[in-house]
N, C-alpha and C positions, 0 to 999 in steps of 0.2 A: 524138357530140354534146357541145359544150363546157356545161358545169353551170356556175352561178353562185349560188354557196351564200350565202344570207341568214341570221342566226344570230338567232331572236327569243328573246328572256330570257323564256322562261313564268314563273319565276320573281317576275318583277318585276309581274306583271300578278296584279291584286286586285279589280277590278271594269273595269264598261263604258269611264272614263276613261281608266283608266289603260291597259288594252287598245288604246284608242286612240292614246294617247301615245305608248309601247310600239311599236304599227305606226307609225307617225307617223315614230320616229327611227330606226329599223332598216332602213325602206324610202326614209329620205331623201324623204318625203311634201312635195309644196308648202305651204308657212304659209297657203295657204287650202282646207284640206284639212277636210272637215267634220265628219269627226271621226263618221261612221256610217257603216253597211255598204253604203250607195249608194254615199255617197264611196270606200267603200274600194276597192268591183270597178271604177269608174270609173277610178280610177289604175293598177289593174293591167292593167285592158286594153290601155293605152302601155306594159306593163313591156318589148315587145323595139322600142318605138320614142324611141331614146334622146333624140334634138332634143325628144318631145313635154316631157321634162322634169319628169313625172308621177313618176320615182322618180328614187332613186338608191343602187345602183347600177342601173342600165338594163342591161337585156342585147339581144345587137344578133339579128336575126332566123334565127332555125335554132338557137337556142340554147334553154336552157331556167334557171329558177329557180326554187332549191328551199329552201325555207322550213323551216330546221330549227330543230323549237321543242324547244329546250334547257328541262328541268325539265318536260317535258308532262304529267308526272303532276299536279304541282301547280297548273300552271295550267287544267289539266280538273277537278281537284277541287274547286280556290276557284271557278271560273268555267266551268260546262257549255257555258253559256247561248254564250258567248263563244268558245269551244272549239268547239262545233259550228258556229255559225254561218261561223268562219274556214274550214273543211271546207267549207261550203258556201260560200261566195264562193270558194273555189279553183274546185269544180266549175263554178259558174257561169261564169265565165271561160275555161275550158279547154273546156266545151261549147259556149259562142257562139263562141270561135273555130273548132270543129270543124263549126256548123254552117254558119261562111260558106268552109269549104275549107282553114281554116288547122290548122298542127298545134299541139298545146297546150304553154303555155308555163311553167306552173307546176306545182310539186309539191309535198308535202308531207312532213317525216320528223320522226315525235316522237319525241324522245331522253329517254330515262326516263318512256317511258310503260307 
């Protein structure tokens, strides 16, 4: 299975904004990206439909992407709140796909946590 590693700066994330922001230009988010965790699983769910244009980079269908958050200690310690929640839009996403027959598309790996 071909992997498509996204590199998020934990580091650079210090509260809900900038978490935002952070996801925002890592993932190549559209400029009308709303900037909260609906907005966020709504984009991932197009992450292996590249035309939908929801990210970038896009990964194309049978593939997978994995969200390596560089500094994860630190940005689990400034921001839990934030930290879990991304764990939890990964699951959510990877479970709606699983439950319409598809297989899941995202992963997670925290480097320095």
């Amino acid at each position: 299975m071909n992997t498509v590693v996204v590199r998020i700066p934990g580091a650079e994330i210090a509260d809900t904004v900038s978490f935002h922001a952070v996801m925002a230009r890592a993932l190549g988010l559209p400029s009308f990206y709303g900037a909260n965790f609906d907005a966020l699983i709504d984009c991932l769910r197009s992450v292996d439909a590249p035309a939908d244009g929801m990210v970038d980079p896009a990964i194309n269908p049978g593939e997978l992407m994995l969200l390596q958050i560089d500094d994860a200690d630190v940005f689990r310690r400034r921001c839990p709140r934030e930290y879990d929640a991304l764990i939890e839009v990964v699951g959510v996403v990877n479970q709606a796909r699983v439950q319409a027959g598809e297989p899941p598309v995202l992963a997670l790996a925290p480097i320095g946590a």
